[in-house]
C-alpha positions as CSV (number, residue, x, y, z in Angstrom):
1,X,-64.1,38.4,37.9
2,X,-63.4,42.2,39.2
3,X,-59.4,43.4,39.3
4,X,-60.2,44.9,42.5
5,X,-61.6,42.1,44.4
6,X,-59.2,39.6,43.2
7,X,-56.5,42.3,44.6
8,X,-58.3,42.3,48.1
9,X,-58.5,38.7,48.5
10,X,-54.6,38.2,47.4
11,X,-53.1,40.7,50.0
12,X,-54.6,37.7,52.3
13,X,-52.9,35.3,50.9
14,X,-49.6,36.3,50.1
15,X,-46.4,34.9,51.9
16,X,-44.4,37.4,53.6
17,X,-40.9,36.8,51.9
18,X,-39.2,37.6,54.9
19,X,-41.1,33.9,56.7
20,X,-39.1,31.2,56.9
21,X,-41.5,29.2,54.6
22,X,-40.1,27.6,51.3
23,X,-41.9,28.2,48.2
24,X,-42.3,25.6,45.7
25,X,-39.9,26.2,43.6
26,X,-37.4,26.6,46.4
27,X,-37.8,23.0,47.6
28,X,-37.1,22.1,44.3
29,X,-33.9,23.9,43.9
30,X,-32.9,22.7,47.4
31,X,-33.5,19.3,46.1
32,X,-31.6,19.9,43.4
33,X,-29.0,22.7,44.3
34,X,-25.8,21.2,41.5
35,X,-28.4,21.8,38.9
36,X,-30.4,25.1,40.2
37,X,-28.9,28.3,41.1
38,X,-29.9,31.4,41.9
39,X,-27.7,34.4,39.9
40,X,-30.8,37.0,40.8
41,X,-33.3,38.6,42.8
42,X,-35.1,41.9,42.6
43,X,-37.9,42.0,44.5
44,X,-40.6,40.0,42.0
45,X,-38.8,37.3,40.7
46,X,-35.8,35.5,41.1
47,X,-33.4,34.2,38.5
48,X,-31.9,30.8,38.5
49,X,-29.3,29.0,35.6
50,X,-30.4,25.7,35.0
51,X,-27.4,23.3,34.5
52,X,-28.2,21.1,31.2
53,X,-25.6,18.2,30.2
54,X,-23.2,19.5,27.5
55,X,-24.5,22.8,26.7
56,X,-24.8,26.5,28.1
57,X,-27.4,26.8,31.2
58,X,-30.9,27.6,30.6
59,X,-32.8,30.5,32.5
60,X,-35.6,30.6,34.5
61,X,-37.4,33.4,36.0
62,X,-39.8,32.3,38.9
63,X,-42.5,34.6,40.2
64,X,-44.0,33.2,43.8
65,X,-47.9,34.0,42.6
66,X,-49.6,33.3,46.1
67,X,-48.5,30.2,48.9
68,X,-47.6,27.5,47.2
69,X,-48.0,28.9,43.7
70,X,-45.3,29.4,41.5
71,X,-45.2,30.8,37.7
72,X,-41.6,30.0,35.9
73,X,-40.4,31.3,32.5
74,X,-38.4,29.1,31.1
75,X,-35.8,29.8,28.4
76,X,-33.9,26.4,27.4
77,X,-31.3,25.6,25.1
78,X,-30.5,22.3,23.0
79,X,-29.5,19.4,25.7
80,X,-30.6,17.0,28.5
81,X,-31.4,18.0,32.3
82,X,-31.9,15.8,34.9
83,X,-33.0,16.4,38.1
84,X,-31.0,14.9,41.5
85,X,-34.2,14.3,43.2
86,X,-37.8,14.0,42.6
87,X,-40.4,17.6,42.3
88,X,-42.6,17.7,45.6
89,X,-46.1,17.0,45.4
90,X,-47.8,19.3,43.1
91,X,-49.6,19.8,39.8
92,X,-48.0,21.6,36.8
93,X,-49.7,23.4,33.9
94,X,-47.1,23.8,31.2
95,X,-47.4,25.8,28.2
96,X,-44.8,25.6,25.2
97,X,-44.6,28.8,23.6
98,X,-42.2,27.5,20.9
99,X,-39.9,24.7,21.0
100,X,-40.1,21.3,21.9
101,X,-39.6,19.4,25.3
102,X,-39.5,15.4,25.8
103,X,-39.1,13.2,28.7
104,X,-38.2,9.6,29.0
105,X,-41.3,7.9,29.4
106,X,-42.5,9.2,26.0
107,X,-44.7,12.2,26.5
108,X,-43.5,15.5,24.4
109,X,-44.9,18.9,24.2
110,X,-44.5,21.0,21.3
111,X,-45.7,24.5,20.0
112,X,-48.8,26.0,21.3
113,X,-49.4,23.2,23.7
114,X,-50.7,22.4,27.0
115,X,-49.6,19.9,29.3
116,X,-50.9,19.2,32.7
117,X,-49.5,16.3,35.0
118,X,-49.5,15.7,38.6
119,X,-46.5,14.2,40.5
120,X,-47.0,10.6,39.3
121,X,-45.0,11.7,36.1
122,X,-41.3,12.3,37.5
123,X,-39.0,14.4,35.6
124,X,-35.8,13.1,36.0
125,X,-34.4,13.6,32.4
126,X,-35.7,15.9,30.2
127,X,-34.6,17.2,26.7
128,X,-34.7,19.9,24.8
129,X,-34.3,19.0,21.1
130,X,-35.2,22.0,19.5
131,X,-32.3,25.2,19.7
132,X,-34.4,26.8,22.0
133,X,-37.5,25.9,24.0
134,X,-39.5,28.8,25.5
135,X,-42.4,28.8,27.7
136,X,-43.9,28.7,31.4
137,X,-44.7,26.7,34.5
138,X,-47.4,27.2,36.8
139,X,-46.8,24.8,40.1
140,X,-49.1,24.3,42.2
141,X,-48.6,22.4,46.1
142,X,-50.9,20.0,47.1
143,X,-51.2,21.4,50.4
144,X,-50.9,25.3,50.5
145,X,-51.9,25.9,46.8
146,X,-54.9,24.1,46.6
147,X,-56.2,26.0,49.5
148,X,-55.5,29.0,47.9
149,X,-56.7,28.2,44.5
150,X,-60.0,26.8,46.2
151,X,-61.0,29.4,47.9
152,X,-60.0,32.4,45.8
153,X,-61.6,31.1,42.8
154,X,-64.2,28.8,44.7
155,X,-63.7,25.6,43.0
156,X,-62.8,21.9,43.7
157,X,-59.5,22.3,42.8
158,X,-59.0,17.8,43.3
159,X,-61.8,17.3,41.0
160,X,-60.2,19.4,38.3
161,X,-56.7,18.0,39.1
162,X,-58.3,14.7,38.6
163,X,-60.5,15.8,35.3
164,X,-57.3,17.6,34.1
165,X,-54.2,14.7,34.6
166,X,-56.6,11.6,33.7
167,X,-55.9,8.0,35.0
168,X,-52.1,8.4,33.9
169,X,-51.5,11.6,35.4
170,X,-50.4,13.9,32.4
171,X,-52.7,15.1,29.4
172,X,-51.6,17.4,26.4
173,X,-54.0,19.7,25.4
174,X,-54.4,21.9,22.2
175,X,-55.6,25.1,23.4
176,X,-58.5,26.9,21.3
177,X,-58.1,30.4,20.0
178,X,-59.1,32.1,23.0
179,X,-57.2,30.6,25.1
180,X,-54.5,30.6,23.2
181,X,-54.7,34.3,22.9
182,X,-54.4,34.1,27.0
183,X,-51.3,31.9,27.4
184,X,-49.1,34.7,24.8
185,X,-50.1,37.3,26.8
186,X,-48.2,36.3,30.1
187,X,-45.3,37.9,27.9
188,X,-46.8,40.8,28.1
189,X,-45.8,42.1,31.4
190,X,-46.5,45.5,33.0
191,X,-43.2,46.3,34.4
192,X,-44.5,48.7,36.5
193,X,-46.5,46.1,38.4
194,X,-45.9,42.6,37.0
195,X,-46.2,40.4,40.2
196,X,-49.6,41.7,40.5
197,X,-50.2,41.1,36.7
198,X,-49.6,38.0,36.3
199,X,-51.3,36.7,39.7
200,X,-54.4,38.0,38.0
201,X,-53.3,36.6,34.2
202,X,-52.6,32.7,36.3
203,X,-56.2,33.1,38.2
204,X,-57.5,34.2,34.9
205,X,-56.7,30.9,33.3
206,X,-57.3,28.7,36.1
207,X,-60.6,29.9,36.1
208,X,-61.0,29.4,32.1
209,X,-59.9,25.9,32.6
210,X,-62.2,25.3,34.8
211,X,-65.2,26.9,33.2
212,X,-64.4,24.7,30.0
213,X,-65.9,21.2,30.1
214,X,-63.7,19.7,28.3
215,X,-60.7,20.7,27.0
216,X,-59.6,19.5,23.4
217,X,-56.9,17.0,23.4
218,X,-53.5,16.9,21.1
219,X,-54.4,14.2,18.5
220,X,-52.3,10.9,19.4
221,X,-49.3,10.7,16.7
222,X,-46.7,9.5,18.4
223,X,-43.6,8.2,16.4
224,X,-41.9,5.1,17.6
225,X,-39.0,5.4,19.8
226,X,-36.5,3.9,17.3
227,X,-37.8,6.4,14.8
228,X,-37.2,9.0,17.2
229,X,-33.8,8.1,17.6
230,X,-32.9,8.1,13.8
231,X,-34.4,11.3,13.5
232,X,-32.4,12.7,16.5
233,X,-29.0,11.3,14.8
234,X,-29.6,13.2,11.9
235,X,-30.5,16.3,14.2
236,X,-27.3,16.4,15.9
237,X,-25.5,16.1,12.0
238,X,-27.9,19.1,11.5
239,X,-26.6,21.2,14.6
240,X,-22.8,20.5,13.4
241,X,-20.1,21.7,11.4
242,X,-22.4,24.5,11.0
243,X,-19.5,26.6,8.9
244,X,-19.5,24.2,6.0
245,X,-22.8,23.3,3.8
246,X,-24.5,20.1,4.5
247,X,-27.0,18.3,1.9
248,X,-30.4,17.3,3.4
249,X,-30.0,13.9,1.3
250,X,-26.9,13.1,3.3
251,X,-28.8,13.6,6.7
252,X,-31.8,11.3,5.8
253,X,-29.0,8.6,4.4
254,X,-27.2,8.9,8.2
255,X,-30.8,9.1,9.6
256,X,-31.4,4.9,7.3
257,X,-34.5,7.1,5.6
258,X,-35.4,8.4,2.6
259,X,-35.7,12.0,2.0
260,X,-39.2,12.4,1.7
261,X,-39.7,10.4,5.3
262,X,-37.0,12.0,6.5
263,X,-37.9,15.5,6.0
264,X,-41.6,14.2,7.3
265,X,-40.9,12.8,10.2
266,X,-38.7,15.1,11.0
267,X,-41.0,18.1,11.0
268,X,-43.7,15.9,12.6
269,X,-41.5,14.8,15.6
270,X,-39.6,18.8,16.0
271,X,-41.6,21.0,14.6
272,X,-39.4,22.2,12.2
273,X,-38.5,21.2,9.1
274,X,-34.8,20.1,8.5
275,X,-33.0,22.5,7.1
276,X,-35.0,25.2,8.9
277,X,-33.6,23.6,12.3
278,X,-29.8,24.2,10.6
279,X,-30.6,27.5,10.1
280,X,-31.7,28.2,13.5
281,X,-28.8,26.6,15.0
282,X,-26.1,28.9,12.9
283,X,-28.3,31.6,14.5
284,X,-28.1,30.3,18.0
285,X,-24.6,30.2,17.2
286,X,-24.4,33.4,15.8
287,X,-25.7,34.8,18.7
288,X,-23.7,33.6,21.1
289,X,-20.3,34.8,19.6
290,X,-21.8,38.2,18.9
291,X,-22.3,38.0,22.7
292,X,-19.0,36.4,24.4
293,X,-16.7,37.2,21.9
294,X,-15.4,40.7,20.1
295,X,-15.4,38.8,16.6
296,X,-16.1,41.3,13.7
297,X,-19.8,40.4,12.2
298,X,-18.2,39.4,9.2
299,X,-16.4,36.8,10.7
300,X,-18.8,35.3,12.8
301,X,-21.0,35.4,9.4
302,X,-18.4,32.7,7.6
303,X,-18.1,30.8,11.5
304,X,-21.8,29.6,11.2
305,X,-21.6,28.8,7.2
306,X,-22.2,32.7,5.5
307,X,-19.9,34.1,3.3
308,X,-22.1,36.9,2.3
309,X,-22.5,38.9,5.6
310,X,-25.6,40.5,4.1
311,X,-27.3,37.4,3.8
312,X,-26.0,36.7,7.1
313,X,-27.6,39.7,8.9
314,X,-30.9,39.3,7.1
315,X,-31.0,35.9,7.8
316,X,-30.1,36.6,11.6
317,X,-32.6,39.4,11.4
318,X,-35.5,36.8,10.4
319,X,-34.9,34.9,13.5
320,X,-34.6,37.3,16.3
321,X,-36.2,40.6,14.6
322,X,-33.5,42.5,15.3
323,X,-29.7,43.1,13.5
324,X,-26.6,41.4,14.5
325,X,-24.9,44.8,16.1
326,X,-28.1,45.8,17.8
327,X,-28.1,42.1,19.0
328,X,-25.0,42.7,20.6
329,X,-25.0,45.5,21.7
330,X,-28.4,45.5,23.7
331,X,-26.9,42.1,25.1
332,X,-23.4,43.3,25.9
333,X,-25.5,46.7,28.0
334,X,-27.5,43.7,29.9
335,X,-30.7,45.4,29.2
336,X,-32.1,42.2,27.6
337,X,-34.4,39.9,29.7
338,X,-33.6,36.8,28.0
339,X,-37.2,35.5,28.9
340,X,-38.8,38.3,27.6
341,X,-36.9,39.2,24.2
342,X,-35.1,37.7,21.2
343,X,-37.3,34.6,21.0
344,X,-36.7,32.9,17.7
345,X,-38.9,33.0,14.6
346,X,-39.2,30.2,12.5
């Protein structure tokens, strides 16, 4: 597929932003307006807060690609959000580029997976388990996206929604290497032109989608809902008191499991192992105060359980890549996209 042609047949299809037309994404935010709000615009994208129940509001960049095409980075904390009415009709690809994400009905997405679903899976609550879930969300209308999708790429775009979603309407898919390799690099964005970027990245993978036959599935290994909810007790002991030491042993007691299971499970259903999770919670944490606050590092070190603040810094270091005072002060400058940089490492 040639750069220049797919740039030709865009310009056609390309909203002017000054029409009275909604996008995708802004009917869902109208639906939604106590939990969605815009803080920024510059021209490509526009930046809303996500409100999430009892903790600080996620961010979300969204990129209109082409009519009724939306791509949104998401960057969510810990917590539950809930939308106040239902998504319009539409088909989503999401892509978890660390983190995990879970709705009610059962279905969860972790790291380095695929989920596509059409609008008989509603989103009213969703959580975030994990301290920070980061990926994206290609939406695509029914009516105005398909079009586009169909004939820029000259598929049968219902057929592949239908292939794609199954008779339940949602699949989760483990990307291969390749694709894989085409998913991480929506992060790498041109900031000289990255509207025009990422159009061609999202047509890119549409088309690879619909050039493979059959995409690989995530093997079944669901954990029952009870389990899940023992295993999320003892993740909320995990996120707390995060000044003083906690034993893993006491966590799996609260959690009515043995260690062993616990610390199994555990890493099954999250994706992290226990005490990993603890550590990238006193990091979140970290974070955060280095950012709203003028503690001394030293301080904030012995706030989130570190009495040496050289361990502290190296430990904060191996999650973000980056030093505490650099941290804070590339933060406190506001020259840090927040979906871009500082995504934690395991």
């Amino acid at each position: 597929m040639q750069e220049k042609m797919i740039r030709q047949s865009a310009r056609l299809l390309i909203r002017d932003r000054r029409s009275e037309a909604m996008t995708v994404f802004d009917i869902l935010a109208r639906r939604n307006a106590d939990k969605l709000r815009a803080v920024r615009a510059d021209g490509a994208s526009i930046r809303y807060h996500l409100r999430m129940d009892g903790s600080e509001a996620g961010v979300i960049d969204v990129f209109e690609l082409f009519n009724g095409v939306s791509l949104a980075f998401n960057s969510i904390p810990q917590g539950t959000a809930s939308w106040d009415d239902i998504e319009p009709l539409e088909l989503q690809i999401d892509w978890c580029l660390r983190g995990r994400f879970q709705l009610d009905d059962g279905i969860r997405l972790g790291d380095g997976e695929l989920a596509v679903h059409d609008e008989r899976i509603r989103k009213r609550s969703m959580r975030f388990p994990a301290p920070l879930y980061t990926g994206f969300t290609i939406r695509i209308s029914r009516s105005e996206g398909a079009e586009v999708l169909s004939r820029l790429l000259s598929l049968d775009f219902d057929a592949l929604a239908q292939r794609l979603t199954g008779s339940s309407g949602c699949k989760i898919y483990a990307p291969d290497p390749s694709m894989k390799a085409l998913l991480e690099s929506f992060w790498d964005i041109d900031e000289r032109e990255p509207l025009m970027r990422l159009r061609l990245k999202a047509l890119e993978l549409i088309s690879l989608v619909n050039a493979t036959p059959r995409l690989a599935p995530r093997a079944e290994d669901y954990l029952q809902r009870s389990t899940i909810e023992s295993l999320e007790r003892g993740m909320r002991l995990l996120g707390s008191n995060l000044e003083q030491n906690v034993a893993v042993a006491d966590v799996a007691e609260a959690s009515c499991m043995g260690i062993s299971a616990f610390k199994e499970k555990f890493t099954k259903a999250f994706g992290i192992a226990p005490m990993a999770y603890r550590r990238q919670c006193r990091m979140g944490r970290a974070a955060q105060l280095l950012v709203a606050t003028d503690k001394n590092i030293s301080d904030i070190a012995l706030s989130v359980g570190y009495r040496n603040p050289s361990k502290f810094s190296a430990a904060f270091a191996a999650t973000f890549g980056r030093s505490p005072s650099w941290y804070r002060a590339a933060n406190s400058s506001g020259s840090v996209n927040l979906v871009n940089a500082f995504q934690p490492r395991e």
